[in-house]
C-alpha positions in Angstrom: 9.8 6.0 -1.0 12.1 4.1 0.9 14.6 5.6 3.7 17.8 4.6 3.5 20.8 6.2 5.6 20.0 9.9 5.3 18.7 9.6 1.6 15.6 9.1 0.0 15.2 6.8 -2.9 12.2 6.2 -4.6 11.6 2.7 -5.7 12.0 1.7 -9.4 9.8 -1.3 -8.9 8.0 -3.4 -5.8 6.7 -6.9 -5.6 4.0 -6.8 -3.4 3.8 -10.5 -3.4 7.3 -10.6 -2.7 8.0 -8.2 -0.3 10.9 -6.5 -2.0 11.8 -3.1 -3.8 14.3 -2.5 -6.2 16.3 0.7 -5.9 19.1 1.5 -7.7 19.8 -2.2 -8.7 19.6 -3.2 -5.1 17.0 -5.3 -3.7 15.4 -4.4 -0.3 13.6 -6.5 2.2 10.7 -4.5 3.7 10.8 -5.1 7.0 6.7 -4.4 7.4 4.9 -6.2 4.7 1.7 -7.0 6.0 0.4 -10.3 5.6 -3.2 -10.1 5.7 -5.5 -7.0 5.1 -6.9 -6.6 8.7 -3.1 -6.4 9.6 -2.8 -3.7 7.5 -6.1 -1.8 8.6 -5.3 -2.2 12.1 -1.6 -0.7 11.3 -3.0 2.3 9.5 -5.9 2.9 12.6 -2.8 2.9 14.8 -0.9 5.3 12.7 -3.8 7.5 12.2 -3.8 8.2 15.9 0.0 8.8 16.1 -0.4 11.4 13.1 -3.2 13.0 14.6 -1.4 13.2 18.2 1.8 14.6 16.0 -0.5 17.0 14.4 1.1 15.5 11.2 -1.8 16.7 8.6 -0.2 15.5 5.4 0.6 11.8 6.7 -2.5 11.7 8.4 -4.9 12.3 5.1 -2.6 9.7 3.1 -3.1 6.9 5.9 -6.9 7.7 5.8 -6.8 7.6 2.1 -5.3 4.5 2.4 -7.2 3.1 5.1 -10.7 4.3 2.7 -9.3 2.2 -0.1 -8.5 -0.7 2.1 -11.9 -0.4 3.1 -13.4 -0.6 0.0 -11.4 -2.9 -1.2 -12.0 -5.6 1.7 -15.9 -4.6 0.9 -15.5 -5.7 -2.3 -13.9 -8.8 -2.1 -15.2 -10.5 1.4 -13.2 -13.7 0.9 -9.7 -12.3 -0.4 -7.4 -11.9 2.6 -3.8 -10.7 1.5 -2.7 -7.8 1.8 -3.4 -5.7 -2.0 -0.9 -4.0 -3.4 -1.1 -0.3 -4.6 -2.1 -1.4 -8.5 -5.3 -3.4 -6.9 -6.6 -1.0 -4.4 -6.2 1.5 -7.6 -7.8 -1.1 -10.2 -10.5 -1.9 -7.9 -12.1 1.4 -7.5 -10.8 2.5 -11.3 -11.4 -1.0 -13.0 -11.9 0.9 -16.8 -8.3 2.3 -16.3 -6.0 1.6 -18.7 -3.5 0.1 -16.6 -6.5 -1.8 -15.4 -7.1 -3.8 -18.6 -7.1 -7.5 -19.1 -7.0 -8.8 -22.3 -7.4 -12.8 -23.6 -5.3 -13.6 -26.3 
């Protein structure tokens, strides 16, 4: 979800690769895309430690959620850099998934 003034609007599409979301026919710049994947690592260590000082429990298991897949995902592919997107960290540990799928024509 994406703050903006007081409201909440959840995206209706993001390009990870181009660091935009589309809400409500507007286009967003994030301000945070990460570039590489040990960017984002260290950024989710670091906010782990905030959330845990906060006593924030609910953002603290989704950033070591997110931190595991990262993890994984890094494991599993040594030489890629960038930063995955939500759909790759989820296809890489669910490759059989539907959504998953790549078919030749």
């Amino acid at each position: 979800m994406v703050r903006k003034s007081n409201q909440i609007h959840k995206p209706r599409a993001i390009s990870p690769r181009h660091n935009y979301v589309v809400i409500s026919q507007k286009i967003l710049l994030l301000q945070d895309a990460m570039k590489t994947i040990d960017e984002h690592i260290q950024k989710d260590e670091s906010e782990i430690q905030e959330a845990k000082a906060q006593g924030n429990e609910s953002k603290l298991h989704h950033l070591e959620d997110e931190l595991n897949s990262l993890k994984e995902y890094k494991e599993h592919h040594p030489e890629d850099k960038h930063d995955p997107n939500a759909l790759e960290l989820f296809c890489d540990a669910n490759p059989d998934e539907p959504e998953c799928l790549v078919y030749d024509d």
